[in-house]
N, C-alpha and C positions, 0 to 999 in steps of 0.2 A: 818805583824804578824810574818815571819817566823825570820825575822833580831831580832827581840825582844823576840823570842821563846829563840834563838841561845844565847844574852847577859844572859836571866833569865838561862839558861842551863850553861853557863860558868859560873856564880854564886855560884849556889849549887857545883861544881867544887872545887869550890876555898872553900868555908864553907867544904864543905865535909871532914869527917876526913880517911875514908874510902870506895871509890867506884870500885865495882865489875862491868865490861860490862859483857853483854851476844849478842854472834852474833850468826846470823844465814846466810841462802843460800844467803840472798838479799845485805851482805857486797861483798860479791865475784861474782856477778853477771855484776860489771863493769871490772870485769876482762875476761868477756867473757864464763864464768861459768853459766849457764841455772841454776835458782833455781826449786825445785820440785815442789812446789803445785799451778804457776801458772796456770788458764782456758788453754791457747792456748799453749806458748813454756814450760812451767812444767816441768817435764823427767817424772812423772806421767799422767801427762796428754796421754803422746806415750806407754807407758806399763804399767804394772801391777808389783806395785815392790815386790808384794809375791811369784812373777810367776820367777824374776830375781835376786831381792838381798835381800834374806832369807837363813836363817840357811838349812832349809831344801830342798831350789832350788841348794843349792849348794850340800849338799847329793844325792838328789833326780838326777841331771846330771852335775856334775862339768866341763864337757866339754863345757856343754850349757851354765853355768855361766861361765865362762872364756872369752869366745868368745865374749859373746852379753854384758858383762861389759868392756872388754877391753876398747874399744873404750871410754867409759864414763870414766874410771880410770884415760886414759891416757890424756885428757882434763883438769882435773883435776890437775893432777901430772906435767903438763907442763904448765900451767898457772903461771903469774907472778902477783903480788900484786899491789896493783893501791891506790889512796889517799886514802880511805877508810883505808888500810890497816897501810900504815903508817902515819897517823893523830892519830890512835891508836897507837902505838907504841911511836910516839912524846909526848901522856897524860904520858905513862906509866915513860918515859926518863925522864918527867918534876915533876914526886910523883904526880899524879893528880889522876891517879886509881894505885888499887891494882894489878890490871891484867884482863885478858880475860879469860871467858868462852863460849867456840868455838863448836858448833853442827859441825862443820865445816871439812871436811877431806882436804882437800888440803894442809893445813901445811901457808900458805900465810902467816897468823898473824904472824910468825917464820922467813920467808923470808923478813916480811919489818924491823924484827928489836925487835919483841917485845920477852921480854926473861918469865915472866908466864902468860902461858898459857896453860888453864886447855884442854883436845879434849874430850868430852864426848862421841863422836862416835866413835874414834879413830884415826886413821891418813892412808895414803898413802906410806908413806915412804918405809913401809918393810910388810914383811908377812911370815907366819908359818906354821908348818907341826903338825896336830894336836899329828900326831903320836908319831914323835919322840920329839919332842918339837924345830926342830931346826929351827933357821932365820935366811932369805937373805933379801937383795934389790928386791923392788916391782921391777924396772925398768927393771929389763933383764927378769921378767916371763912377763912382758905385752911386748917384743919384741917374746920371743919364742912363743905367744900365737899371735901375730901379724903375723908370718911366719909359721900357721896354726898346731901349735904342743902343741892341749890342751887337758886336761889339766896339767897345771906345775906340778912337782912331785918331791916331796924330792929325795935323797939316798937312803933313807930307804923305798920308795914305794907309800908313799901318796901321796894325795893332798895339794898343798897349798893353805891357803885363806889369803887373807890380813887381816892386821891389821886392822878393820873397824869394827863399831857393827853393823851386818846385824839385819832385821828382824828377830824378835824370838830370840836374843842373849839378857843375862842379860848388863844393862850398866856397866861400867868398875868401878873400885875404884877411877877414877878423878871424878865423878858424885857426889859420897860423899862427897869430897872434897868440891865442887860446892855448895853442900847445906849446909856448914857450913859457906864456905866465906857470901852466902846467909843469913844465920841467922845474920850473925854479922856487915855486913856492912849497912852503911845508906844512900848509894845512889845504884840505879843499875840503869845503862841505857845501854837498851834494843837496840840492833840498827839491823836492816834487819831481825828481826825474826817475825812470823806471830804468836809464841807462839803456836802452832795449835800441839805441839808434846807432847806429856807426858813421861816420866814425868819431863822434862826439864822444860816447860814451870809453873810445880810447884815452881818451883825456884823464881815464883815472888811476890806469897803475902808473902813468906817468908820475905821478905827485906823489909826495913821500910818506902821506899822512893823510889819511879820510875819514870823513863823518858824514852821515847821510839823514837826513831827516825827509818820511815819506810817510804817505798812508798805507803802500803797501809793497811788498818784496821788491828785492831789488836783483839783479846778477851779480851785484859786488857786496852785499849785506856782511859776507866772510873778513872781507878785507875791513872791514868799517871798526876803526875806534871805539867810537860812540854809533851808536843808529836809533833814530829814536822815530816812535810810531805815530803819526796820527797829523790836523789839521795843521800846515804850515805856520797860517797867521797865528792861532794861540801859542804853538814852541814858541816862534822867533820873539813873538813879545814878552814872554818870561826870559826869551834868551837876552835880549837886549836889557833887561832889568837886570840878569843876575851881572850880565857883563858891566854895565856900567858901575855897579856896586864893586866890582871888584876894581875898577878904576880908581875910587875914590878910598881906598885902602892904602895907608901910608907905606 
């Protein structure tokens, strides 16, 4: 079933005139990246993320956030991209989608290669001083905050928080972006997302046509074309074979 899920999914591909992905934590979890909402390994499951990555935990003790996300950021921010990542980037190389729509902070989809892609949370790269408005590189405040000096502080006296949309933060202007590619394209598939986020996961009865590729349920599963079960990186790399094959058909 899944080999014939995989042929009907490079189909709609190849018809498609326009398809938008949307990924979420379960692409970058073969990179060694713990998604959140699993039962057991989660990052939800071990804290309370209002307690650690909110607008207001990081007012409320920005020391405390610094400290207790380090560690999470910099897993993240050191992580390399695995098939998943660039089987995506290979659709994108070949006009097969339009591009990626990432929940995603690590930046990976960037690192294997793929050049639009929307971050609706934001990204790891860098981070600012609300005060004065100025940006550095995330990497040397998650070293200074490694060698127990938190938390980072502009020139001008603040604190810095990363670029990232914490709890309690409105989403960014690529969000709207998201839900226009959404209105307009006729395929989205959906890959490692559990869709369980709002209002991201609005983004899918927008679109006219779905396919989902997960390891496990989803709340839109009803609506899915194709849905197909199990590790990202192995689908998308038969997907990327069966598609390009049908490319090369007269």
């Amino acid at each position: 079933m899944k080999v014939e899920n995989i042929k009907k999914l490079a189909q709609l591909l190849a018809e498609s005139k326009d398809t938008m992905v949307l990924t979420g934590a379960g692409v970058s979890t073969e990179s060694g990246i713990p998604d959140f909402r699993s039962p057991d390994t989660g990052l939800w499951s071990q804290m309370d993320p209002m307690e650690l990555l909110s607008r207001s935990a990081l007012s409320r003790n920005p020391a405390n956030f610094w400290t207790r996300s380090e560690p999470i950021f910099r897993e993240m921010s050191t992580a390399q991209p695995n098939p998943c990542h660039y089987a995506l980037a290979r659709l994108e190389e070949k006009g097969l989608i339009r591009g990626i729509v990432t929940q995603n902070i690590d930046s990976l989809h960037q690192l294997a290669g793929s050049k639009s892609v929307l971050e609706v949370h934001g990204h790891l790269r860098s981070a600012h001083c609300p005060g004065c408005g100025a940006h550095t590189d995330m990497r040397p405040l998650l070293d200074q905050v490694a060698k127990g000096d938190s938390p980072p502080r502009c020139s001008c006296g603040g604190v810095f928080r990363p670029d990232v949309v914490l709890f309690e933060d409105p989403l960014p202007d690529a969000f709207h972006v998201a839900w226009q590619w959404a209105r307009v394209c006729d395929l989205l598939l959906v890959v490692g997302s559990s869709l369980e986020v709002a209002p991201v996961c609005w983004l899918v009865p927008a679109a006219s046509r779905l396919a989902i590729i997960n390891m496990g349920e989803t709340q839109c599963d009803d609506m899915a074309e194709v849905l197909i079960r199990g590790k990202a990186g192995e689908i998308l790399t038969d997907l990327v074979k069966e598609a390009e094959g049908l490319q090369r058909q007269p």
